[in-house]
N, C-alpha and C positions, 0 to 999 in steps of 0.2 A: 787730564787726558780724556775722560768719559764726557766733559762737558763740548771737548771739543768734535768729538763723534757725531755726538746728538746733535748739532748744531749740523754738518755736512747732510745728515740725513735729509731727506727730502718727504714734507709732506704729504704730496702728491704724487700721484703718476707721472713720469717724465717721459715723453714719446718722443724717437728722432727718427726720421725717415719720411719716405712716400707713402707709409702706411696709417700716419699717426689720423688721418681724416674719417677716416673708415675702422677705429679700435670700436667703436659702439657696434657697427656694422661689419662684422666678420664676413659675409656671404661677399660683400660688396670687395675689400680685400683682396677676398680668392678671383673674383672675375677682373680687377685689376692687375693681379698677378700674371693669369691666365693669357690676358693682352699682349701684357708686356714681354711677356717671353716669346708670342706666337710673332712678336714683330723683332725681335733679336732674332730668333730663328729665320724671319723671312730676309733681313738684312744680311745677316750671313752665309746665306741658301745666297744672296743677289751678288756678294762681293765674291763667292764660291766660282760663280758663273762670269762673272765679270774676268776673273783671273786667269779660268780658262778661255775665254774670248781671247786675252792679251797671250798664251800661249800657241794657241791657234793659228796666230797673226804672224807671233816670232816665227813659229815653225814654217810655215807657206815662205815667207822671207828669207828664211836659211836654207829653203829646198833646193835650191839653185837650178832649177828646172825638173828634176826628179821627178818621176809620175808619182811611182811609189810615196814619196816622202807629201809629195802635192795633196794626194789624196785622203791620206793621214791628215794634213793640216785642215785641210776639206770637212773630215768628218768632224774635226774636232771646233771649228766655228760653226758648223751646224749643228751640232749638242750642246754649244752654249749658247748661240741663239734661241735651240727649243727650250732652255731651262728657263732662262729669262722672261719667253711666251710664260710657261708654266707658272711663275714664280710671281707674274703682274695679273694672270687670270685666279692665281688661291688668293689673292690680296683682296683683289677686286668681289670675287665670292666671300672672303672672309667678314669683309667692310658690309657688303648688301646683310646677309644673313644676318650679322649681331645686329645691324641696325639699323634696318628698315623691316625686315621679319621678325625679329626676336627682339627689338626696341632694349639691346643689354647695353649697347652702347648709344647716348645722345649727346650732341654736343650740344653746350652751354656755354654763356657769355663769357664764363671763368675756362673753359679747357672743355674738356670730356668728362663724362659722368660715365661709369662704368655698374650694372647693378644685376648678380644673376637672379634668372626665376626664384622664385619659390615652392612650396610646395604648403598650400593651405589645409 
């Protein structure tokens, strides 16, 4: 039984994920990490606003001429339009800032290189 143990055990390190590129490079990781959440966030800040758009829609639809009910519908495609604005100008700032000022993101022939400052 002990021989068959030793045998499963693994010599090495065995990495599985999107992180395994970046174990030498810890810093690079966190600025990886850092991306990927800030673009899950902007995706579902997009399908947030998108849903209310389709809200909006229904409800002007089901006003049945209503001022009251119109105007509610009103406001509510105009707050999902502005989110949307909001949601494609932090993208658009987020994308300039990492990289073309902060050079944390570049892309490369293989994807994206992601790498935070340092501090020397």
């Amino acid at each position: 039984m002990l021989s068959i143990i030793a045998q499963i055990k693994p010599s090495e390190n065995i990495c599985a994920g999107p992180f395994c590129d970046s174990i030498a490079n810890p810093g690079s990781a966190v600025g990886l990490l850092i991306a990927r959440l800030f673009n899950i966030i902007l995706i579902i800040g997009a399908a947030f606003t998108l849903v209310y758009l389709m809200w909006g829609a229904f409800d002007w639809i089901t006003s049945a001429g209503e001022k009251e009910r119109l105007a509610k519908a009103q406001k509510k495609l105009t707050q999902a339009v502005v989110g949307l604005i909001v949601l494609f100008v932090v993208w658009t700032l987020w994308a300039f800032v990492t990289g073309d000022v902060l050079g944390i993101i570049k892309k490369t022939g293989d994807g994206w290189t992601i790498t935070l400052p340092t501090l020397q």
